[in-house]
Backbone as CSV, one residue per row, in Angstrom:
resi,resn,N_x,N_y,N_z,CA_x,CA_y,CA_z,C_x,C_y,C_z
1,UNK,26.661,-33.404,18.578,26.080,-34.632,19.099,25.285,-34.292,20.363
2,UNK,23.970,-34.425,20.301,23.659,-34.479,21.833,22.961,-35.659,22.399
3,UNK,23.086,-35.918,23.887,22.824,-36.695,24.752,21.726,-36.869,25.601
4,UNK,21.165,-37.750,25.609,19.755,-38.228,25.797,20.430,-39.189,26.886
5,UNK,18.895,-38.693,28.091,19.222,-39.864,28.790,17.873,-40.531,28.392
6,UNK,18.084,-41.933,29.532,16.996,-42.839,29.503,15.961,-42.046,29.808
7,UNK,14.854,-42.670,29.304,13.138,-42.123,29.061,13.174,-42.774,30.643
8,UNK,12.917,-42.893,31.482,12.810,-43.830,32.903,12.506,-42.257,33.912
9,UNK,12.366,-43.118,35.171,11.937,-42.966,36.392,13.464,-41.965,37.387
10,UNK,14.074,-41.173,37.959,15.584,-40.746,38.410,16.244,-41.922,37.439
11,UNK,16.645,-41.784,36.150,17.721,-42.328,35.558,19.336,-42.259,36.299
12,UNK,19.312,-40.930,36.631,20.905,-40.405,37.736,20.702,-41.634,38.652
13,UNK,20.264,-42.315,38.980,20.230,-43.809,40.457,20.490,-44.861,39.855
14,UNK,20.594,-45.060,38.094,20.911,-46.653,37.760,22.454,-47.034,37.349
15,UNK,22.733,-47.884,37.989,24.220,-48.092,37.598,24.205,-49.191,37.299
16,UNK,25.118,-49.438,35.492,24.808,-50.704,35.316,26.354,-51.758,35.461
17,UNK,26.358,-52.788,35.803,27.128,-53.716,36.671,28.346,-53.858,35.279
18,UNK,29.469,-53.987,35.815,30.993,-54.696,34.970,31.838,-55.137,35.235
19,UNK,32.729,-56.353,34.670,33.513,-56.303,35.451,34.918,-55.866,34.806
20,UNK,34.462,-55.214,34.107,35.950,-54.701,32.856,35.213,-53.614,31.894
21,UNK,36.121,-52.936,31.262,35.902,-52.455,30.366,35.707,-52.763,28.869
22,UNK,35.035,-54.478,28.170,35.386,-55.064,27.286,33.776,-54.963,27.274
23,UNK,33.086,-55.216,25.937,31.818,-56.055,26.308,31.457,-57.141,26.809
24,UNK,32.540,-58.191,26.837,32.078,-58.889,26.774,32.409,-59.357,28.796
25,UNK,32.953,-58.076,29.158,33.063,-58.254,30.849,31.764,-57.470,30.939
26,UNK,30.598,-57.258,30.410,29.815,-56.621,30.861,28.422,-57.644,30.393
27,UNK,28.561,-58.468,30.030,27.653,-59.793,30.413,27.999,-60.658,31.371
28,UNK,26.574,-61.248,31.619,26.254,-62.077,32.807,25.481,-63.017,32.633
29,UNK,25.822,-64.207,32.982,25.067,-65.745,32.755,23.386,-65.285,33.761
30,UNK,22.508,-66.276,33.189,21.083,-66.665,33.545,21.957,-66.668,35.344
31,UNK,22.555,-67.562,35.706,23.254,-67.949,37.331,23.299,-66.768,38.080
32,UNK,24.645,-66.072,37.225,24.742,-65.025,38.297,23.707,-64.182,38.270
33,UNK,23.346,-63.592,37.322,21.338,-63.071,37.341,20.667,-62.988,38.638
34,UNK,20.549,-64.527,38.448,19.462,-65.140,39.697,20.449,-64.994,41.083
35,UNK,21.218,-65.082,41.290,22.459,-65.218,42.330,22.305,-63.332,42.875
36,UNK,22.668,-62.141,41.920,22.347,-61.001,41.971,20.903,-60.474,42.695
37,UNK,19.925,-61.101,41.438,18.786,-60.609,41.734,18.420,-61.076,43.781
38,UNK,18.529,-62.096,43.732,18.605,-62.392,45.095,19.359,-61.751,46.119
39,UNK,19.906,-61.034,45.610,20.955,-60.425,46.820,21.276,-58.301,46.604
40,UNK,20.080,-57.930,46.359,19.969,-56.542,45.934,19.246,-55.696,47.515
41,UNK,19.815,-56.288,48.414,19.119,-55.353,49.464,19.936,-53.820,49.580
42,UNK,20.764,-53.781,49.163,21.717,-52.659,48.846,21.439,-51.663,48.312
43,UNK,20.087,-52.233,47.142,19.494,-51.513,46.198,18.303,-51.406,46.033
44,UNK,17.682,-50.158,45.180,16.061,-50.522,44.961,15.328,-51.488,44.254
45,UNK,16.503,-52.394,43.770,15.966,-53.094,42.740,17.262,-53.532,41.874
46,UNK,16.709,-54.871,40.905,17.833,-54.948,39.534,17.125,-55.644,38.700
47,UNK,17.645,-55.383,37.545,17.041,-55.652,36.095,17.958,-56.477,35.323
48,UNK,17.677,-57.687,34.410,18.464,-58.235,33.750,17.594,-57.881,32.138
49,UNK,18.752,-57.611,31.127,18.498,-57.546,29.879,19.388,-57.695,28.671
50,UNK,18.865,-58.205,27.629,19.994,-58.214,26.655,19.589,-57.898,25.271
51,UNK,20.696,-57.328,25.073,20.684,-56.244,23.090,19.296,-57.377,22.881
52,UNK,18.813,-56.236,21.592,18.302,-56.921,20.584,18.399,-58.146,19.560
53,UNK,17.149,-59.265,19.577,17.551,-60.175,18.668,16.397,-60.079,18.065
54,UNK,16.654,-60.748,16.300,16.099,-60.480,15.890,15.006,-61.974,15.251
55,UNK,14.014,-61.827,15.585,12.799,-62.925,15.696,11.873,-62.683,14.386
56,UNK,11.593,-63.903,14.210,10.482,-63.748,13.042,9.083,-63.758,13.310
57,UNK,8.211,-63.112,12.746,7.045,-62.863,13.062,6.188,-62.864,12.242
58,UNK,5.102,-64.561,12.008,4.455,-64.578,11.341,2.764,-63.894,11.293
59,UNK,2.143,-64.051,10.735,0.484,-63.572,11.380,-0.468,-63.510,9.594
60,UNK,-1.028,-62.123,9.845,-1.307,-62.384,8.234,-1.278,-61.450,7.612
61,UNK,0.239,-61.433,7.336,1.031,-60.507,6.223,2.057,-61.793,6.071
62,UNK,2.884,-61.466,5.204,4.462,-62.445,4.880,5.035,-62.675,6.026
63,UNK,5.465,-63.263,7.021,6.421,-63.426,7.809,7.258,-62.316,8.053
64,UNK,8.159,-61.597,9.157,8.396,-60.580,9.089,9.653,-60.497,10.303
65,UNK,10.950,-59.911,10.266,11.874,-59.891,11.262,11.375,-58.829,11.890
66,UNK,11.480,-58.844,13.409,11.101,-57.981,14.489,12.396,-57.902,15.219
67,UNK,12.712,-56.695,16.239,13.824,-56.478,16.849,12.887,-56.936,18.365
68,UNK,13.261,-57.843,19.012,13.360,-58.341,20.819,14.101,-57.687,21.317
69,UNK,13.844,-57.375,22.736,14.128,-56.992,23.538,14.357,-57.903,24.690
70,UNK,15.190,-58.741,25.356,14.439,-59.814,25.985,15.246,-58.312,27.824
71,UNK,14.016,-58.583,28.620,14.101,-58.127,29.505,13.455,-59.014,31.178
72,UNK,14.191,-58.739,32.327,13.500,-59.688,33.686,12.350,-59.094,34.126
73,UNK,11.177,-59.990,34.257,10.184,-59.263,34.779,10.158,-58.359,35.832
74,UNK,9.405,-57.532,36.149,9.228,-56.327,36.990,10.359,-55.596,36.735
75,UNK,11.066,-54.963,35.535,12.111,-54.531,35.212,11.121,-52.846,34.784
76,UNK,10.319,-52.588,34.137,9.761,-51.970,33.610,8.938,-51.171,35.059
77,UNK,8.546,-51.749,35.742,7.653,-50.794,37.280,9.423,-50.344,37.800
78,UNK,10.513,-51.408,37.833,11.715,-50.597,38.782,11.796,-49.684,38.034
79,UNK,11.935,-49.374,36.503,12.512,-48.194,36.050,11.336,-46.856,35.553
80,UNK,10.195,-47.619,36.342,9.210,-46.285,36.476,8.304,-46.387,35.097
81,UNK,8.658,-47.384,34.244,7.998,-47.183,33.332,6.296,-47.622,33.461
82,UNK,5.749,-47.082,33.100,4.112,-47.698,32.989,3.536,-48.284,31.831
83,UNK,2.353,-48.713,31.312,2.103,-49.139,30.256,1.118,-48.161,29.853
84,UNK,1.365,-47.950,28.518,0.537,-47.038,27.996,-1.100,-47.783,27.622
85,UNK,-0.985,-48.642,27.317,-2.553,-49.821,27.246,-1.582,-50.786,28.182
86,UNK,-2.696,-52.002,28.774,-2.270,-53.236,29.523,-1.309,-52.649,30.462
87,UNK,-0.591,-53.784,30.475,0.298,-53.936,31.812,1.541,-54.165,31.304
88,UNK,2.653,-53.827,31.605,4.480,-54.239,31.760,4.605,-56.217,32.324
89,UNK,5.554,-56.110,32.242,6.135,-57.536,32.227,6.101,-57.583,34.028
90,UNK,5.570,-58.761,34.921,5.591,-58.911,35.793,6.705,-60.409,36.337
91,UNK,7.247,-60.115,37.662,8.369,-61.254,37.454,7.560,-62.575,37.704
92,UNK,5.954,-62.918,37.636,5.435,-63.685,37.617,5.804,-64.407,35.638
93,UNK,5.886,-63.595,35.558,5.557,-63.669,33.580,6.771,-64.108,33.277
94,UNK,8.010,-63.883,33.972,8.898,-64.463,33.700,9.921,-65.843,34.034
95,UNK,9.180,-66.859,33.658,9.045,-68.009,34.360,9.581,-69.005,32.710
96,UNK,10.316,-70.132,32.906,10.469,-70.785,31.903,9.202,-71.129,31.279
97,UNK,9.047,-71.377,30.204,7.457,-71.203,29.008,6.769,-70.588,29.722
98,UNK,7.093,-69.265,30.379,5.882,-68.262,30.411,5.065,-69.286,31.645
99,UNK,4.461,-67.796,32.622,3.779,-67.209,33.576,2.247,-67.726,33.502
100,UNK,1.744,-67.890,34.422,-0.152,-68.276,34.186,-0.521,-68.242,33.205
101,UNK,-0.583,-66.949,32.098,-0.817,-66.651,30.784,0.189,-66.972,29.666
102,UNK,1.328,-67.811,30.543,1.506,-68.755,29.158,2.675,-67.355,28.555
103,UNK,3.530,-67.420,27.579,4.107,-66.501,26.824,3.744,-65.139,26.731
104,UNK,4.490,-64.465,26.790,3.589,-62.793,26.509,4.856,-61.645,26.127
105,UNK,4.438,-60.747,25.723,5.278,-59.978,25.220,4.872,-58.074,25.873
106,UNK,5.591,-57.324,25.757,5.245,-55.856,26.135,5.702,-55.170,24.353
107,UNK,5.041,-54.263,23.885,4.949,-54.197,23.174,5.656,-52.695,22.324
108,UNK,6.397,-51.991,21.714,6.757,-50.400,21.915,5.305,-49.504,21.348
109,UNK,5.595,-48.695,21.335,4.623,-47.469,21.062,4.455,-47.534,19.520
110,UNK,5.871,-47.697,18.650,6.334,-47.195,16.960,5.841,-48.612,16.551
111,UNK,5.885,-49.758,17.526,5.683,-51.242,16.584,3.898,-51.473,16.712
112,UNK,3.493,-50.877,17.652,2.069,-51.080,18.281,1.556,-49.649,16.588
113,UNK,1.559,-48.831,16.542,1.442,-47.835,16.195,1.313,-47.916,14.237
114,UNK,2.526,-48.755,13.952,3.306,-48.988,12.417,2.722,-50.757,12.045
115,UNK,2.949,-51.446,13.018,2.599,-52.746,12.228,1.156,-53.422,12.993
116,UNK,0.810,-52.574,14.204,-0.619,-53.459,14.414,-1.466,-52.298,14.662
117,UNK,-1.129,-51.149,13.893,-2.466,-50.513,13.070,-3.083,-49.364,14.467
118,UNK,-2.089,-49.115,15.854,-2.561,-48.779,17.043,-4.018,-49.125,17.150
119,UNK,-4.290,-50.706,17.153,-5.729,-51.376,17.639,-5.546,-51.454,19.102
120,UNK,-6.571,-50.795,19.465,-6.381,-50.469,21.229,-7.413,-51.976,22.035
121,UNK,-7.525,-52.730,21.225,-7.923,-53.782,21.331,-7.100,-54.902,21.551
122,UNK,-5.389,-54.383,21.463,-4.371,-55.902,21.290,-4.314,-55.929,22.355
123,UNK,-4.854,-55.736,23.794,-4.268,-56.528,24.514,-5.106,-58.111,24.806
124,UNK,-4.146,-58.724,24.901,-4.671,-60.242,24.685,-4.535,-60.772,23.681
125,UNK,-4.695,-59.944,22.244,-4.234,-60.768,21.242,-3.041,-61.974,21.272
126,UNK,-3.435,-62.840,20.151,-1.455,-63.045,20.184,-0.922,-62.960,18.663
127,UNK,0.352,-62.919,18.990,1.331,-62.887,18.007,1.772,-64.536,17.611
128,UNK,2.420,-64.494,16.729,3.381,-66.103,16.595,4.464,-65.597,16.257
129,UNK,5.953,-65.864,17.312,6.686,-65.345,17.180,7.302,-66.586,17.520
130,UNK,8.411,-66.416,16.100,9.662,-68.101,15.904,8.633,-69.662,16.265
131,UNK,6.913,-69.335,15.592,6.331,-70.303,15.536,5.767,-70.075,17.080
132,UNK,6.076,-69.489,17.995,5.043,-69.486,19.305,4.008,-68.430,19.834
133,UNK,2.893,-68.958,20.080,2.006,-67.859,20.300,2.552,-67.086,21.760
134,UNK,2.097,-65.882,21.144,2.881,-64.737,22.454,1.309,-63.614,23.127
135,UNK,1.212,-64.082,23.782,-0.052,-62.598,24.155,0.475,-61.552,24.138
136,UNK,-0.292,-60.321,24.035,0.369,-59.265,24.013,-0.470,-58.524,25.438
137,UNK,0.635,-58.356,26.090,-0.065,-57.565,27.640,-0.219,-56.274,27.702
138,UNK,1.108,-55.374,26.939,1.094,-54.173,27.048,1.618,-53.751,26.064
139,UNK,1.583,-51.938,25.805,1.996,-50.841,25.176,2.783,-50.161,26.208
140,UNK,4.013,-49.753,25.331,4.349,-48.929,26.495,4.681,-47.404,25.388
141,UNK,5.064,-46.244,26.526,4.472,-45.042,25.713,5.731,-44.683,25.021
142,UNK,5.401,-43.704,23.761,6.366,-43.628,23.058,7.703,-43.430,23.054
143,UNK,7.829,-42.613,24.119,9.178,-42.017,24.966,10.345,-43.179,25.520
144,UNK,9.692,-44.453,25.541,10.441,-45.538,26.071,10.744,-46.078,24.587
145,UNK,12.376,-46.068,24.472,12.754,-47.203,23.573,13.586,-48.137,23.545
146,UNK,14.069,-48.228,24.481,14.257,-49.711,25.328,15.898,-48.708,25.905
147,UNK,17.178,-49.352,26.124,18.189,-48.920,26.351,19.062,-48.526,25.701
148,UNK,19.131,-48.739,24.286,20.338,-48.198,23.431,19.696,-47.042,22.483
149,UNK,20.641,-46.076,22.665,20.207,-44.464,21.904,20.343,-45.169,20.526
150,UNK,19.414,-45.068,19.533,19.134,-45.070,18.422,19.026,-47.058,17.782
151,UNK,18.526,-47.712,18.657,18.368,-49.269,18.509,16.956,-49.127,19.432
152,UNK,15.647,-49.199,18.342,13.975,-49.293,19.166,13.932,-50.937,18.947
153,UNK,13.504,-51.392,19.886,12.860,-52.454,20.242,11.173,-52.469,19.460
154,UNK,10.993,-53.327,19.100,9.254,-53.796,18.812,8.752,-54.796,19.991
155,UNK,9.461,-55.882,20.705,8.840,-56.496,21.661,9.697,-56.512,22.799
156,UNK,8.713,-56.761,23.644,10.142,-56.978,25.646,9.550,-58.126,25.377
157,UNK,10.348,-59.016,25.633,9.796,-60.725,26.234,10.806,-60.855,27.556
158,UNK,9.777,-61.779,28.123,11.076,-61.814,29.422,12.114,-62.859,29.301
159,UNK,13.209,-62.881,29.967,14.376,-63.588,29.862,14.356,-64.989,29.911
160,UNK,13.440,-65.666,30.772,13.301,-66.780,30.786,12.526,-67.383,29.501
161,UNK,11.478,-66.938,28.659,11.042,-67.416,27.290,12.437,-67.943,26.479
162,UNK,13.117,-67.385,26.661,14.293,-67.403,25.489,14.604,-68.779,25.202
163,UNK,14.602,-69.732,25.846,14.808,-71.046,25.290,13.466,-71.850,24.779
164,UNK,12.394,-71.050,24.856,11.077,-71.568,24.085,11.331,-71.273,23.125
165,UNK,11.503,-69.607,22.418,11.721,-69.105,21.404,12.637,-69.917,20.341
166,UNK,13.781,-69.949,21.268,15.403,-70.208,20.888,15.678,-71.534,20.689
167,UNK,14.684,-72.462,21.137,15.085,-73.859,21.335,15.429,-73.941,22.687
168,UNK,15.723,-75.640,23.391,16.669,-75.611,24.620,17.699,-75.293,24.640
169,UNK,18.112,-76.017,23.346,20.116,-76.243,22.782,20.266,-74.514,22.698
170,UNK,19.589,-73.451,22.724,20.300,-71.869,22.313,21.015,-71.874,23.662
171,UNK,20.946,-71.048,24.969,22.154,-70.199,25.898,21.743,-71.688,27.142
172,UNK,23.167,-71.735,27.545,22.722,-72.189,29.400,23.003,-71.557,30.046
173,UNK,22.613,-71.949,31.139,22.661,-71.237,32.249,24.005,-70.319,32.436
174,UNK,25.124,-70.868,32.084,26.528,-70.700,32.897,26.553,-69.401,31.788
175,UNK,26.363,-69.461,30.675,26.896,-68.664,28.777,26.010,-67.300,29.640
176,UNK,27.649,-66.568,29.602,27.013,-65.085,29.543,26.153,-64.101,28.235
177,UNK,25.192,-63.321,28.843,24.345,-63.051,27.384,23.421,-61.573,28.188
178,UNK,23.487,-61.414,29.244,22.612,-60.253,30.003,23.644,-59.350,30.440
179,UNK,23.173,-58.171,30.328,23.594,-57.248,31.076,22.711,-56.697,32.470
180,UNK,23.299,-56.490,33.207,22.880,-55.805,34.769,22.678,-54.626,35.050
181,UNK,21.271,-53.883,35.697,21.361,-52.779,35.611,20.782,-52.755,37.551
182,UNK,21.313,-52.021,38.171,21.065,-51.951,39.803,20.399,-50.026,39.529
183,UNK,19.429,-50.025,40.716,18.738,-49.317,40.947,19.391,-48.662,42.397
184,UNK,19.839,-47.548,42.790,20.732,-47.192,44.103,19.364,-46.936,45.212
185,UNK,19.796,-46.439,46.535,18.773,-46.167,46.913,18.910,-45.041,47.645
């Protein structure tokens, strides 16, 4: 078996938050998130994200399941990542129904590459994803595949979309569903 670390920026500096050894002590409500993120002077930074879900994605082929990534904006510059076309998710972008530009997505290298033909033209396009149009801002480079060894992501959306996507009635505030990742300094 061998061990891969994260594709990122000093991976050895990220420690990610628990409060047990269970999974399910290693989620964290939208609250404490925002409660955290606010209070990281300790650190270089923190990131909220959660596993993969899986979204439908219409356009013009058949409808099609995609693996999400939902991640907090400016999560992608803390962990050094860059965009290989466009830009990464900014914590402007992550705003309930989406940032100035409205919905948007970051995109992987294998999904940019396999299902939109590597047109170096998508940025700006959009997608319709669970019926909503999504811009597409960025590529990011192949080496990034989100956080779990052998689970690739096709889109980052940021955390706050999720109840556009999801409906209102999907997570509240309090319903743990993110995991925490702190940046040391």
């Amino acid at each position: 078996m061998l061990l891969r670390r994260l594709p990122v920026e000093d991976p050895q500096r990220l420690v990610s938050i628990s409060t047990g050894p269970t999974l399910t002590e290693q989620l964290f409500s939208f609250a404490t998130w925002e409660q955290i993120r606010e209070q990281t002077g300790s650190f270089n930074g923190a990131l909220a994200w959660a596993g993969l879900s899986r979204l439908t994605l219409a356009g013009d082929r058949e409808p099609e399941t995609v693996d999400a990534l939902w991640i907090s904006g400016g999560s992608f510059a803390m962990l050094g990542v860059r965009a290989l076309l466009g830009r990464t998710l900014a914590p402007a972008d992550d705003v309930r129904g989406g940032g100035s530009d409205g919905p948007v997505a970051v995109v992987s290298y294998r999904f940019w590459r396999q299902r939109l033909g590597g047109d170096e033209a998508i940025i700006g396009k959009r997608l319709i994803v669970e019926r909503v149009p999504i811009s597409v801002i960025g590529v990011v480079p192949p080496e990034f595949f989100g956080f779990e060894v052998g689970r690739n992501f096709d889109l980052a959306l940021p955390i706050y979309t999720q109840p556009l996507l999801r409906g209102e009635g999907g997570l509240t505030r309090d319903q743990p569903w993110l995991r925490i990742v702190l940046r040391t300094k």
